[in-house]
Structure formats: structure tokens, C-alpha cells
C-alpha angles and dihedrals in degrees: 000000000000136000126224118234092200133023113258115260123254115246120224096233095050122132093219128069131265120263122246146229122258117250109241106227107223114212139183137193115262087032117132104234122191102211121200093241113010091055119213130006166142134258104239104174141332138224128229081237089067091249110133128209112232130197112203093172105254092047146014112240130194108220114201119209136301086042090233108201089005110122120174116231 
């Protein structure tokens, strides 16, 4: 098997539609956050990486872009 280096191109004629781009979240420190998995909880700090330090309560957490299962409140 062999992996793509690049996502097919969408033909014009095509009956599906186009795929999209996906929406940059935009974070700062100090924003409430509800996580997939972690639950509720508090920027705490962010990275010039774009990874951002989250506090759930119980524990700290590193998210890593782009943010998957975060949602701000």
C-alpha cells in the first residue's frame, strides 16, 4: 500500500461535494473550554507553537492544534 502525499483534487463535474477547509479555533489565555473527553475547563497558558495548557481541575493538559473536541463557551 501506498500513502498520498497530497488529497486528490476535486473535479468540477463531480456529483459530491468539495471538501473544505478546516476552521482555525482561535484561543486565549484566560478562555472556558468544554474538551471531548477532559470535560470543562480554563486556558491557562499557550505555546508559540500554537499548543495551548489547559487546566480541567483535577489535571493540566497540552493540547496540541487544531484543538480536536475543544469548543470554547
Amino acid at each position: 500500500m501506498t500513502n498520498r502525499s497530497a488529497p486528490r483534487r476535486h473535479l468540477s463535474t463531480s456529483p459530491f461535494a468539495a471538501p473544505t477547509d478546516p476552521v482555525i479555533k482561535d484561543f486565549a489565555v484566560g478562555d472556558r473550554v468544554s474538551h471531548d473527553r477532559h470535560g470543562l475547563g480554563k486556558v491557562i497558558g499557550q505555546e508559540p507553537t500554537g499548543a495551548l495548557l489547559v487546566d480541567f481541575g483535577a489535571t493540566q493538559v497540552r493540547v496540541l492544534s487544531p484543538y480536536k473536541g475543544m469548543h470554547k463557551l
